[in-house]
N, C-alpha and C positions, 0 to 999 in steps of 0.2 A: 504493500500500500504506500510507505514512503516511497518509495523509488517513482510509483507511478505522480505522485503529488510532485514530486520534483521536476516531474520531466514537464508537468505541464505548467510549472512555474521559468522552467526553462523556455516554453514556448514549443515544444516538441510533442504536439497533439496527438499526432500521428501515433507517436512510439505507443503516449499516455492509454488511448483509445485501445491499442492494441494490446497494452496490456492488461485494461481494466476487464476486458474482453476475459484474456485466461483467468483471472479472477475470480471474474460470475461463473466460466465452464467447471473452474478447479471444486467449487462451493459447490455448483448441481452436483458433480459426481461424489465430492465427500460425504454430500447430505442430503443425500437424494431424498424429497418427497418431505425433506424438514418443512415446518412451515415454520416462518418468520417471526416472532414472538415479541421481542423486546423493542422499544423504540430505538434504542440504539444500532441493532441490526440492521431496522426499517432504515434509519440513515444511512448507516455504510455500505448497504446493501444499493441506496438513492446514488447515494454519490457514485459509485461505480456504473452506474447505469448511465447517470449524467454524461458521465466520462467516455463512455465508449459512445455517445450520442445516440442511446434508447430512451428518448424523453417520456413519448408515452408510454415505456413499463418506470418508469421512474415515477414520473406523476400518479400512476396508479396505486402502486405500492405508496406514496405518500399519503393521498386518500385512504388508503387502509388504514393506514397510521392513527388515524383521525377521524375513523367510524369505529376502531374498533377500542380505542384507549379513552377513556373517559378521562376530563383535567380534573388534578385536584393540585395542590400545593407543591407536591411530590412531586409531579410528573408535569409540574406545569412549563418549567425551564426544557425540557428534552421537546415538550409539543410545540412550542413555541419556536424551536428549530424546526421542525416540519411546516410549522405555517410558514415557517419565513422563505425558508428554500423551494415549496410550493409554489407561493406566489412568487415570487423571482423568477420561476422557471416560466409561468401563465405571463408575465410582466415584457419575457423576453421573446415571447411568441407572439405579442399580439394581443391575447384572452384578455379582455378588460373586465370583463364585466366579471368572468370567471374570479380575476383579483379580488376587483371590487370586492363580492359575497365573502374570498375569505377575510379578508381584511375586517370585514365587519361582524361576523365570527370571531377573530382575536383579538379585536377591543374589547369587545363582549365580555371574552372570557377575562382575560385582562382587568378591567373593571370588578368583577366580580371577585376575582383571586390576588388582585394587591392593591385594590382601593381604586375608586370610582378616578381620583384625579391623578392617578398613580403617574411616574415618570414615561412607564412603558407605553402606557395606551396611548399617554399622547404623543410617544414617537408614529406609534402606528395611526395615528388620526392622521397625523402630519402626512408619512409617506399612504395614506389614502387620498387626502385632499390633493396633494402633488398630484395622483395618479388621474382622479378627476378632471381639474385642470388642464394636465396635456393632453386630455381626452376629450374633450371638447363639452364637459359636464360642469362649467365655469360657476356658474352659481352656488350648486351644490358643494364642489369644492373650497370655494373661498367662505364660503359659509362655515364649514367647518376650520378653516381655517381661524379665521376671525374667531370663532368660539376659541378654540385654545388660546388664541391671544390674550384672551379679555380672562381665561383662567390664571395661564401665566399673571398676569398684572394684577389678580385680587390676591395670589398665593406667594409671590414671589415680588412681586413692586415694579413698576412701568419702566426702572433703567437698568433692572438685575439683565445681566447677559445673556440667561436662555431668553427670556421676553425680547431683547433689542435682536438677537437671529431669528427667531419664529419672524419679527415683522419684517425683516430686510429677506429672510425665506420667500414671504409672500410679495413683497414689491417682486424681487426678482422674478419668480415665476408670473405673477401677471404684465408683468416688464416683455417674458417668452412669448406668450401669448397674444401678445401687439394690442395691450388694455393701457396704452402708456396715459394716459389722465389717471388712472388708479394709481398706477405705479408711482408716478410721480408725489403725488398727495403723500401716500404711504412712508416716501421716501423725505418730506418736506419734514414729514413729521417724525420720523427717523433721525433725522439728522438734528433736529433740534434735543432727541434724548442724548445723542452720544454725546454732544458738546457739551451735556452738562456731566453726564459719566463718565467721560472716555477723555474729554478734552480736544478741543482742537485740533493737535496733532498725532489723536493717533489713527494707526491705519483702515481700521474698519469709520472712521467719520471721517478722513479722507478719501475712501472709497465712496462713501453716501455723497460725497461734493463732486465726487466724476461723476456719476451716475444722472445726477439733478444736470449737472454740467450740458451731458447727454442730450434730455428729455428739452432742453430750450436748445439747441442745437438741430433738433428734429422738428422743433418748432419755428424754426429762423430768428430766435430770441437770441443774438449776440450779444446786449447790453447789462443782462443782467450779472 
């Protein structure tokens, strides 16, 4: 397994593919007709699948993961590597919508298993509403986004630094999306936290003054 992880840190797909290949054959014949038990398996068992480019038995076996193991406390860090590597794989194919549902599935669980406004769920909110977003489900996504925002600033205070990345996350992404009047607003007002947090000079409120810089520039506003 190492060797094959290296080779495709090397860039050597080919070789990786080919090995992950004897792998999965070496595993049928040792164990023939085992079934698959542990979440841990169902991973290294995914990742090899990955590897040799058998997405759909990979995603399948991940799905199993996830019909057959119920979350609790216990098990909730090893599923939560299945959610994640699941949607990554629907993320990089294409499956939107397929994401979407699990994503909203591991908030869920999420919420429930380490508190409603927990750190995790709102990374998973975050990369949900991104996914929206470049999906052309802008409303719905910036909605959610906004909400984390306005959590961040009652739990954490309107200049703490996860709150000033969430808002400059969402400028930027509706920045991608060619929503530049949002962007900019988002970023006006951005720029006014970091100067009082950050100061002047540093990089991330230097960066918010190229960006605005930008946004009159696209506007023929040289004078400002």
């Amino acid at each position: 397994l190492q060797l094959m992880y290296t080779l495709k840190d090397l860039g050597e797909y080919d070789k990786a593919n080919t090995l992950a290949q004897k792998i999965i054959d070496n595993k049928k014949s040792d164990k023939e007709n085992k079934k698959i038990i542990t979440i841990d398996e169902i991973l290294e068992q995914a990742n090899l699948l990955f590897t040799a480019n058998k997405i759909k038995s990979a995603e399948a076996l991940l799905q199993q993961a996830l019909d057959t193991h119920q979350t609790s406390p216990e098990t909730y860090y090893k599923l939560s590597r299945v959610y994640y590597l699941l949607i990554g794989s629907l993320e990089h194919n294409g499956r939107v919508v397929e994401a979407e549902k699990l994503y909203k599935q591991l908030i869920v669980i999420q919420q429930r298993t380490l508190g409603e406004n927990c750190r995790e769920a709102q990374r998973s909110s975050q990369d949900l509403a991104r996914l929206l977003l470049l999906n052309n489900k802008h409303a719905e996504g910036e909605t959610i986004y906004r909400n984390i925002i306005a959590i961040l600033k009652s739990t954490r205070g309107d200049e703490n630094p996860r709150t000033l990345n969430a808002i400059k996350d969402l400028a930027d992404l509706l920045f991608k999306i060619n929503q530049h009047e949002k962007a900019e607003s988002i970023y006006r007002n951005l720029l006014t936290a970091q100067e009082v947090a950050l100061g002047n000079e540093h990089p991330d409120t230097l960066k918010s003054m190229q960006r605005i810089a930008i946004f009159l520039g696209l506007k023929g506003n040289f004078d400002e």
